[in-house]
C-alpha positions as CSV (number, residue, x, y, z in Angstrom):
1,X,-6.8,81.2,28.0
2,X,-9.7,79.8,30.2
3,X,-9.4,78.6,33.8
4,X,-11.7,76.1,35.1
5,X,-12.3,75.0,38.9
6,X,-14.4,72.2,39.9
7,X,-16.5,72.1,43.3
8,X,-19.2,70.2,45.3
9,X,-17.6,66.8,45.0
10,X,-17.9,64.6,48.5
11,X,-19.1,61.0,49.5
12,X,-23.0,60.5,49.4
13,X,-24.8,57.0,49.5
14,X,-26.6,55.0,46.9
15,X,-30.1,56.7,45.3
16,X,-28.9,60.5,46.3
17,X,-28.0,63.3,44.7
18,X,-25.3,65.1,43.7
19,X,-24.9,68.6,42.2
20,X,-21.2,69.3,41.2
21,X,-20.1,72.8,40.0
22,X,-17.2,74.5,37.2
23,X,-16.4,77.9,37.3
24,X,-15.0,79.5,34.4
25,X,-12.5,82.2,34.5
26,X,-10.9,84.3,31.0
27,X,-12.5,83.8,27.6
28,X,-16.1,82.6,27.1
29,X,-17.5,83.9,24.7
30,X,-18.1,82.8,20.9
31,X,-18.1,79.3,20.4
32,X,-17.4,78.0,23.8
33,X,-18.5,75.0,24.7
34,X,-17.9,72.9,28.7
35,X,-18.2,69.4,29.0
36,X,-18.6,66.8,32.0
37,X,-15.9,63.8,32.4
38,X,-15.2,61.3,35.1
39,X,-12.2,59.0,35.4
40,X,-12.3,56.0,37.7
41,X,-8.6,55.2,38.5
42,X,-6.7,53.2,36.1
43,X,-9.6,53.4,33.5
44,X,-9.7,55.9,30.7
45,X,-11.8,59.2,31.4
46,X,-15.1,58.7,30.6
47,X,-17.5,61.4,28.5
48,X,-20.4,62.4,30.4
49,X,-22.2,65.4,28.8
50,X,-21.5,68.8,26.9
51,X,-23.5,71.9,26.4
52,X,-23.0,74.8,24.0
53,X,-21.9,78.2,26.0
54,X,-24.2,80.3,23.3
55,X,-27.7,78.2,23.2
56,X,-29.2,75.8,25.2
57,X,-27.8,72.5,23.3
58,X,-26.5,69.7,25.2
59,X,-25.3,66.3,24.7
60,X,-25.3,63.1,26.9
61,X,-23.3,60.0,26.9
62,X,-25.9,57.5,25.8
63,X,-25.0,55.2,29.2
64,X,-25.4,58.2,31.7
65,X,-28.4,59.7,29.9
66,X,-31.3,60.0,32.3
67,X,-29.6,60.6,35.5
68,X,-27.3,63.1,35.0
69,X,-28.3,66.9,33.7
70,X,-25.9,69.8,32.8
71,X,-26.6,73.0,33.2
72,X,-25.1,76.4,32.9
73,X,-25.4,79.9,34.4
74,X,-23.7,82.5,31.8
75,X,-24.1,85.4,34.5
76,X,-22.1,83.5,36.9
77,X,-19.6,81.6,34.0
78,X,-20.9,78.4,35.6
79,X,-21.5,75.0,34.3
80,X,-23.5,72.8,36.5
81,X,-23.8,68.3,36.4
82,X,-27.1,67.5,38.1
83,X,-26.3,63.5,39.5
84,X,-29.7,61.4,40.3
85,X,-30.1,58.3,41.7
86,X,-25.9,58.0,42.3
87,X,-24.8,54.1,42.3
88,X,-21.4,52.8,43.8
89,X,-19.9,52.4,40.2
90,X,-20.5,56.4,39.8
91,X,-17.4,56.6,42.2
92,X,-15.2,58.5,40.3
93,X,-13.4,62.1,39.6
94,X,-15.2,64.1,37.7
95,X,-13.7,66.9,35.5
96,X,-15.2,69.8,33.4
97,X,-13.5,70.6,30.4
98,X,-13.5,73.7,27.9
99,X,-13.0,74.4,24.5
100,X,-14.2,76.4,21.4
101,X,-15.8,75.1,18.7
102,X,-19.2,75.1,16.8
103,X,-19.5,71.4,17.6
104,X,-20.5,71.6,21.2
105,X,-21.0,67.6,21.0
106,X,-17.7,66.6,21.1
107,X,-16.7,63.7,23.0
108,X,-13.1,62.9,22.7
109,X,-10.5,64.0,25.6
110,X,-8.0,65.4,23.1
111,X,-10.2,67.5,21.2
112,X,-10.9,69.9,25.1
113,X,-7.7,71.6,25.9
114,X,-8.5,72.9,29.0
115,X,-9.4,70.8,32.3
116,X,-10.1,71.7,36.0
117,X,-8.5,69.8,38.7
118,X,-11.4,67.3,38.9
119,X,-13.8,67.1,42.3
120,X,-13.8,63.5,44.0
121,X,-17.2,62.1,44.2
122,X,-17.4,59.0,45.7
123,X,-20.8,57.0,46.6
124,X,-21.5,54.3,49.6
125,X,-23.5,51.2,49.2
């Protein structure tokens, strides 16, 4: 069983930064690989980026590749997205997501079983 607990979210204007955090609690070791979604309301939730819990391998969303980073701290069971340059149309909830696998690129919202509670980040023009 994994828990997951987003922080950092909040409202920031157009061309800052953003650094949103997951904490992960139970089981995370092996093949265990976090993810990065966002959901704007009424659309369907939106891949962002992944990254392997073992290795250094990530995996971006070829429209949000560039200004957004993940990152992870094993020590602190910590995934990390890094938000550049934050337009009005990044308005959304953003969720990290869990699950084992040796495919850490996965995209699809079924295949991650566990979800945090998602962190509102919402940016001014």
């Amino acid at each position: 069983q994994v828990q997951l607990v987003e922080s950092g979210g909040g409202l920031v204007q157009t061309g800052d930064s953003l650094t949103i955090s997951c904490g992960a609690e139970g089981r995370t070791s092996g093949n265990f690989n976090m993810a990065w979604f966002r959901q704007v309301a009424g659309k369907q939730r939106e891949f962002i980026a992944s990254i392997s819990w073992s290795d250094l391998s990530t995996h971006y969303s070829d429209s949000l590749k560039g200004r957004f980073t993940i990152a992870k701290d094993n020590a602190k069971n910590t995934v990390y997205l890094e938000m550049k340059s934050l337009k009005p149309e990044d308005t959304a909830v953003y969720y990290c997501a869990a699950r084992f696998g040796a495919d850490y690129y996965i995209e699809q919202t079924y295949r991650y079983p566990w979800w945090g509670q998602g962190t509102q980040v919402t940016v001014s023009s």
